[in-house]
C-alpha positions in Angstrom: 19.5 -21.1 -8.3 19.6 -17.4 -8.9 21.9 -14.9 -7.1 20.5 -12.0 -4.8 19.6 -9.3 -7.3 19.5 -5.3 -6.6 16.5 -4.2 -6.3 15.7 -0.3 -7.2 12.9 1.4 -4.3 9.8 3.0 -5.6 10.0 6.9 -4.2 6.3 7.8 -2.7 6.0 11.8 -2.0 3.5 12.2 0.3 2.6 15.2 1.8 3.5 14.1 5.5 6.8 13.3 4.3 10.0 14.7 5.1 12.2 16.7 3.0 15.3 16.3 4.3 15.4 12.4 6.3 15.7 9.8 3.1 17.8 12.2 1.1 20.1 12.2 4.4 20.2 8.6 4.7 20.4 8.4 0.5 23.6 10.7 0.3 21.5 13.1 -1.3 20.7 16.3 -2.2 17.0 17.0 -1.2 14.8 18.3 -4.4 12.1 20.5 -2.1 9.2 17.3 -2.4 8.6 15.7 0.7 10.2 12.3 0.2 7.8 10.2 2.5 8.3 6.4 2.3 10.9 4.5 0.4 8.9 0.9 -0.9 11.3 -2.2 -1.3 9.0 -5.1 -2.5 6.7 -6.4 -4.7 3.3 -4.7 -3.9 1.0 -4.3 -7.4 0.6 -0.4 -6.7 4.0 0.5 -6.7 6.8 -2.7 -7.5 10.4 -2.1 -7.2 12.4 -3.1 -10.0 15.2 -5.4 -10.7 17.9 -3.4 -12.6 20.7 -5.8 -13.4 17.9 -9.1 -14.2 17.8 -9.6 -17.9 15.2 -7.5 -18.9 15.2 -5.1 -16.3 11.5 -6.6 -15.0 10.2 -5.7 -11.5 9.9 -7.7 -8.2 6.0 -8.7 -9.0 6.7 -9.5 -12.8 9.6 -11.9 -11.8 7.6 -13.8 -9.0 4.7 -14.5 -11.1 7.0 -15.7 -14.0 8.6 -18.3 -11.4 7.2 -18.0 -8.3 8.1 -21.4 -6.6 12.1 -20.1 -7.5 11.5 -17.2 -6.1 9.5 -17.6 -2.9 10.2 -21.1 -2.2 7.4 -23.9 -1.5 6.9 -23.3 1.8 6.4 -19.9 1.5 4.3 -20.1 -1.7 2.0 -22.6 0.1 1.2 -20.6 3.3 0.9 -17.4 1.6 0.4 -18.1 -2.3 2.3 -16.9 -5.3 3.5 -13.4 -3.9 6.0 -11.6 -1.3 4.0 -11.7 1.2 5.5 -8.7 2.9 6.6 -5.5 2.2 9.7 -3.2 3.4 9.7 0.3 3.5 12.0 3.3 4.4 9.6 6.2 6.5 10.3 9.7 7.3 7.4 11.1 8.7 7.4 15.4 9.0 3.9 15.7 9.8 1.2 13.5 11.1 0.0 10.6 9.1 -3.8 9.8 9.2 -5.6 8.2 12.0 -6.1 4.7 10.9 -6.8 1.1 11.6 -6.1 -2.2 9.3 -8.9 -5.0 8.9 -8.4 -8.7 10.2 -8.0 -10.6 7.2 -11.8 -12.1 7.5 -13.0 -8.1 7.5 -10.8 -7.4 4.1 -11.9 -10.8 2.5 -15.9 -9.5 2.9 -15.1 -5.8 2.5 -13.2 -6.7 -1.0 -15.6 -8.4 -2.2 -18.6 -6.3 -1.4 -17.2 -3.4 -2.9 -16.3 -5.7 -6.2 -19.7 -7.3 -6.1 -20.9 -3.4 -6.2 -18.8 -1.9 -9.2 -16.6 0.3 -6.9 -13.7 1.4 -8.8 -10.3 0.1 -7.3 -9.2 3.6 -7.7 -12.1 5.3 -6.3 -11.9 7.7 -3.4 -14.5 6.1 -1.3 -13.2 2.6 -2.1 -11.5 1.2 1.5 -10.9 -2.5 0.7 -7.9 -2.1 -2.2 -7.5 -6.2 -1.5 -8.0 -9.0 0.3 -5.4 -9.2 3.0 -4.9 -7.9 6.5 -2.1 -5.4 7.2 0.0 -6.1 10.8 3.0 -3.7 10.5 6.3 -3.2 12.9 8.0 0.0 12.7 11.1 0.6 13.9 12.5 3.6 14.8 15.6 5.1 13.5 15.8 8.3 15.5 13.8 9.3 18.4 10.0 8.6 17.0 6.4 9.7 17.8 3.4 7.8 17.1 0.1 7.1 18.8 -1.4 3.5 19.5 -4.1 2.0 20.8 -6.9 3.5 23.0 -6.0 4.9 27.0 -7.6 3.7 29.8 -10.8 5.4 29.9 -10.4 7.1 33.3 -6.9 8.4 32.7 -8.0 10.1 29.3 -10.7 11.8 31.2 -7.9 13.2 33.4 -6.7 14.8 30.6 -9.6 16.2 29.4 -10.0 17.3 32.9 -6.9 19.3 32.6 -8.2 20.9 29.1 -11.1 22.6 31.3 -13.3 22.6 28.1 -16.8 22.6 28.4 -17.9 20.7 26.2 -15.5 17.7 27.0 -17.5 17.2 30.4 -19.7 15.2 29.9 -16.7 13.5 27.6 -15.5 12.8 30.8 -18.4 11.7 32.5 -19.1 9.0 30.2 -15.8 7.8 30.3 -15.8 7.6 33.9 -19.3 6.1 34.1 -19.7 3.1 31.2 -17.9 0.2 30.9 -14.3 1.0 28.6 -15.8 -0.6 25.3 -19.0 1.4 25.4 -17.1 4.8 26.8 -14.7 4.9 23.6 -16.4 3.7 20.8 -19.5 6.2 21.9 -16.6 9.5 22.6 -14.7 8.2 19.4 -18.2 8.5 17.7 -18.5 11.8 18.9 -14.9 13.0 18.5 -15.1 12.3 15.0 -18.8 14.7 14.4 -17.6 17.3 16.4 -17.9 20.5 15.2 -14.7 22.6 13.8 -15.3 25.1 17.1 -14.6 22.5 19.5 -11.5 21.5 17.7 -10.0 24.7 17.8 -10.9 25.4 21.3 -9.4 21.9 22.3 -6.3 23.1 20.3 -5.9 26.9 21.8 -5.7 24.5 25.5 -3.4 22.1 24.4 -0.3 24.5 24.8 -0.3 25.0 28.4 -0.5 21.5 29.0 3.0 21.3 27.4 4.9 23.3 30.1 6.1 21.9 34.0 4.7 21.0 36.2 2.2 19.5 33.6 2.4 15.6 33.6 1.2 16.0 30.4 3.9 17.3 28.9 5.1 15.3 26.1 1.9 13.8 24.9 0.0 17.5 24.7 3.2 18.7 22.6 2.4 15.8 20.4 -1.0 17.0 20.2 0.3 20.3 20.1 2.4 19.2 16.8 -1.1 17.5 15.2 -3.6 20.7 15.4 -1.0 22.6 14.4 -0.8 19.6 11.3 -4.7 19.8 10.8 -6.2 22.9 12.0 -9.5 22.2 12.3 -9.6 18.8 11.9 -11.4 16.7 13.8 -8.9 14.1 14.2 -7.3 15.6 16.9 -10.1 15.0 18.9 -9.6 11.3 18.0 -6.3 11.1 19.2 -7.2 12.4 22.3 -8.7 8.7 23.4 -4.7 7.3 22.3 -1.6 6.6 23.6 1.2 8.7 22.8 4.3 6.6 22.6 8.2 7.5 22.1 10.4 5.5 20.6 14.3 5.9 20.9 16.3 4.4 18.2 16.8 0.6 18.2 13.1 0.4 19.4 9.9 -0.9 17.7 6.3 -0.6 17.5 3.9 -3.8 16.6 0.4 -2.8 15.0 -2.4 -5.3 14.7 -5.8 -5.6 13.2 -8.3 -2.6 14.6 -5.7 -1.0 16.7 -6.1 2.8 15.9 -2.4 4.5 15.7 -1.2 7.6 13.8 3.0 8.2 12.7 3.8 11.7 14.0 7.5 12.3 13.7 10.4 10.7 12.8 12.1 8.1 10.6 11.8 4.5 10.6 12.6 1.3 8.7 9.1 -0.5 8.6 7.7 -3.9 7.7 4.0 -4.8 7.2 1.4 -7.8 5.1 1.5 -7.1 1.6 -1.9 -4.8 1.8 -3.0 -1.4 1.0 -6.4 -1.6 3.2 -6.5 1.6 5.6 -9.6 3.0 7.5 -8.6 6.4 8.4 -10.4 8.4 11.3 -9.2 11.6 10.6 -6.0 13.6 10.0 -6.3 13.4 6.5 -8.2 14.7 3.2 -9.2 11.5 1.9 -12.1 10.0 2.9 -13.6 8.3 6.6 -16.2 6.0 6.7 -17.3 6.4 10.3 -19.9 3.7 10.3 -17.6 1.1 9.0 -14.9 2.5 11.2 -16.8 1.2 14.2 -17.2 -2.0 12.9 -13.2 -2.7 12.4 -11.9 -0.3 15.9 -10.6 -2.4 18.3 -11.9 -0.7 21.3 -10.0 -2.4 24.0 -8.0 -0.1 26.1 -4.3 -1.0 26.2 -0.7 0.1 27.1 1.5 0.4 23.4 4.6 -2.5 24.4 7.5 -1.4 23.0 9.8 -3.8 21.1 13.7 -4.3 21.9 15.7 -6.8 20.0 16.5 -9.7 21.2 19.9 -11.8 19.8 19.2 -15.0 17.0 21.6 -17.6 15.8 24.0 -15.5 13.9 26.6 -13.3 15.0 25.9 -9.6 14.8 22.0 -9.9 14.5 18.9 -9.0 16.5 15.1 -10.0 16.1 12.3 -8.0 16.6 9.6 -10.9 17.6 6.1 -10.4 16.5 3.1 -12.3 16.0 2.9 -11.7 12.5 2.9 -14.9 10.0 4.0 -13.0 7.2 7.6 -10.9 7.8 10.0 -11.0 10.3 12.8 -7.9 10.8 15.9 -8.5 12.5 18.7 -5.6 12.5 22.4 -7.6 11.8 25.9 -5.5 11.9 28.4 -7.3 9.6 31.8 -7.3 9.5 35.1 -8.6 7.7 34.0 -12.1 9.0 31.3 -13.7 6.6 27.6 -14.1 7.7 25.4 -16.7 5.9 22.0 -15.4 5.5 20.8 -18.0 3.4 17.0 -18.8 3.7 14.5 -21.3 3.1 12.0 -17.9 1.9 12.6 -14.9 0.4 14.4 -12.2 1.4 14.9 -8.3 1.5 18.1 -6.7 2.8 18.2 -3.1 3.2 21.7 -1.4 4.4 21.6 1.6 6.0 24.9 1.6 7.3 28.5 1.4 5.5 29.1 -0.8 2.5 28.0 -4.8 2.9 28.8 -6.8 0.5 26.7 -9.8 -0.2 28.5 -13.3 -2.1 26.9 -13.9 -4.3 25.4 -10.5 -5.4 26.0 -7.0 -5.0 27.6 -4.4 -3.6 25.1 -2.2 -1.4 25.5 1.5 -0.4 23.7 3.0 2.1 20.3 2.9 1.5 20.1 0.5 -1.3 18.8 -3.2 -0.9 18.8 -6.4 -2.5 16.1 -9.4 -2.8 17.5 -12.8 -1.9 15.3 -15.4 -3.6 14.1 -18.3 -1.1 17.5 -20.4 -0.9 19.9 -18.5 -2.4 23.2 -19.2 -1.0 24.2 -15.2 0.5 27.0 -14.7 2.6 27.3 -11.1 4.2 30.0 -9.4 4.6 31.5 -4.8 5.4 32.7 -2.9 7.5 30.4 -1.5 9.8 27.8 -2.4 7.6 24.4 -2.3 9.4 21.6 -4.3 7.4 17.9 -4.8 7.7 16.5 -8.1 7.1 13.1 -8.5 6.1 11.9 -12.5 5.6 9.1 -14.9 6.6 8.9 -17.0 9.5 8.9 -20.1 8.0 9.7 -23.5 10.2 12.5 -24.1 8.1 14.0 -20.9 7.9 17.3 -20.5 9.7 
C-alpha cells in the first residue's frame, strides 16, 4: 500500500491572473507575473510532481506505471487508467474568456475530426485538445464574480432597455417577440459580429447603470469591470444575454456541458473532468469558432443555483453535491482529534488553512497538497487546519 505522497502544483501565469491572491495564500512574496491558477493533478499538459517518491516522477508518470495501485479498480473501471479529475487553486484579476465545455459525445466527434484532419494538438485553431467533457465546481474563497448561463429573454431586454442604445432595439424586440431558444442563439449570433462601434457605445452606457436607484447596479459594474478588461471586444456584448452571479465565501458554482459562464473576480479553490476542451465566445485573444459555438451553447435560459455545503459522515466536513461522475469537493476543518479519510479512489487534499497533518504522510503548510492513492490508510489531523478534498464518487467510497 503506498502512503499519501506530497505533491508539488504546476504554477500557470495567465494574463487574467492575479498578482497578489496565490502568493497571499502561499506566504509569499509576489514576483510582478500574474500568478493565475495553481494545478494539483495529473493532467498531460501540465502534471504536478511527486517530490519525496523515488525518483522524483510526476502524478501522470506514476499512475500509468501502476494505475490499478493508484486509482483503485473501481475507479479505473468507470473512468480508465487516469485521475479523472483535476484540482486547482484560481485567482482571477481580470475577466476570463467567455466559454462553454462539450458533452462528452461532442468532444469524442470533435477530437477525432480534428485528428482525422492533421490539426496540430498545439495549433491555435485546434478546440478539441481531447476526448472528454469538462463539468467544473468552483468555489469561492472570497466574495467572487462570475457570469453563468443565459437570462430570461425578456428581463435581458429590460436591460438593454435601460442602455437606450439604438442599435440594441431591435435586440430587444427579438427577444421579446421569439420563443427563448431562437431569441438568444440569433442575439448571441449577433453579439458576437458586432462591430467594435457598438461595443464601445454599449460600454460608454454601462456606467450609469451602476449608480442608485439603478436595479442594475451590481451586474452593470461587472460589465463595467469587463469593457474596461477588453475594450473593444465584442464579448461584452455576449455577456450581456448572462447572469451575473456573486458568490460569498463558503459558496459554489456548478458548470455543465454548453452552459456559457465567464470568471470575473476573485479567488477560488476549483474542481473539474480531467479536460482541456474550451469554446470561447469572446473576451479573449485566442481564437472563436462562432459556427461550432452554436452547435455546443446551451441556449436554455436559467437562474445560476448557488451551492452551500451540506454536512457528510465525518466530523468537521462539508460536501458540495454535484452531478458530476468524476470529482467530488467537500471542505473538512480538522483538529487535534484524528479524521480517517481513507478512500476506496484516489485522492487530493489541498490545505489552505493552518498546518494538518496527515498519518501516514506529510506535513502540509498552507497551500500545499498531498495525493492519497485509492485506499491508503490517512488519518487527518491540526490545528485549525482547513483542508480541501478532491475524490470520485464512487459507491464504495466512504
Amino acid at each position: 500500500m503506498t502512503a499519501p505522497s506530497l505533491l508539488s502544483p504546476v504554477l500557470r501565469n495567465y494574463p487574467w491572473g492575479s498578482r497578489t491572491a496565490i502568493p497571499a495564500l502561499l506566504g509569499q512574496h509576489p514576483d510582478g507575473r500574474p500568478q493565475a491558477e495553481l494545478w494539483f493533478g495529473a493532467h498531460s499538459a501540465a502534471p504536478s510532481l511527486l517530490p519525496e517518491r523515488p525518483g522524483r516522477p510526476d502524478l501522470a508518470a506514476a499512475i500509468t506505471a501502476a494505475p490499478a495501485r493508484e486509482l483503485g479498480e473501481e475507479s479505473l473501471s468507470a473512468h480508465g487508467p487516469e485521475l479523472p479529475f483535476l484540482l486547482k487553486l484560481l485567482a482571477a484579476e481580470r475577466a476570463l474568456s467567455v466559454q462553454v465545455h462539450p458533452t462528452r459525445k461532442q468532444a469524442q466527434d470533435g477530437h477525432d475530426r480534428e485528428e482525422a484532419a492533421g490539426v496540430p494538438l498545439d495549433a491555435p485553431h485546434r478546440t478539441f485538445k481531447d476526448r472528454n467533457h469538462k463539468p467544473e465546481l468552483l468555489c469561492a474563497l472570497e466574495p467572487f464574480d462570475a457570469l453563468c448561463g443565459f437570462r430570461e429573454p425578456a428581463r435581458t431586454a429590460e436591460l438593454l432597455d435601460i442602455l437606450a442604445v439604438p442599435e440594441l432595439c431591435r435586440w430587444s424586440a427579438i427577444l421579446r417577440s421569439r420563443p427563448a431558444h431562437e431569441a438568444l442563439s440569433s442575439t448571441l449570433r449577433a453579439a458576437l459580429s458586432a462591430p467594435d462601434r457598438l461595443t464601445r457605445t454599449v460600454s460608454a452606457a454601462l456606467p450609469r447603470l451602476t449608480t442608485p436607484p439603478s436595479p442594475w447596479g451590481s451586474t452593470a459594474a461587472a460589465y463595467t469591470a469587463i469593457a474596461e478588461d477588453f475594450p473593444g471586444d465584442p464579448g461584452l456584448l455576449a455577456a450581456l444575454l448572462l447572469n451575473h452571479v456573486r458568490l460569498d465565501a463558503g459558496e459554489a458554482l456548478y458548470l455543465a456541458a454548453g452552459v456559457p459562464h465567464a470568471y470575473l473576480r476573485g479567488t477560488g479553490v476549483e474542481v473539474m473532468a480531467n479536460s482541456d476542451n474550451v469554446l470561447r465566445c469572446g473576451l479573449t485573444d485566442k481564437h472563436v469558432d462562432t459556427v461550432l459555438l452554436a452547435d455546443i451553447v446551451d441556449c436554455t435560459p436559467m437562474r445560476p443555483a448557488i451551492l452551500t455545503p451540506t454536512p457528510t459522515e465525518l466530523t468537521g466536513e462539508t460536501r458540495f453535491c454535484s452531478p458530476a461522475e468524476e470529482f467530488v469537493l467537500s471542505r473538512l476543518e480538522a483538529g487535534t482529534e484524528a479524521v480517517t479519510v481513507t478512500d476506496q479512489g484516489p485522492q487530493v487534499l489541498l490545505c489552505l488553512g493552518a498546518h494538518a497533518r496527515l498519518t501516514p504522510g506529510p506535513l502540509l503548510a498552507r497551500g500545499e497538497a498531498a495525493f492519497v492513492p485509492a485506499g491508503s490508510p490517512c488519518e487527518v489531523t491540526g490545528v485549525s487546519a482547513v483542508i480541501y478534498r478532491a475524490r470520485v464518487p464512487l459507491s464504495a467510497a466512504s
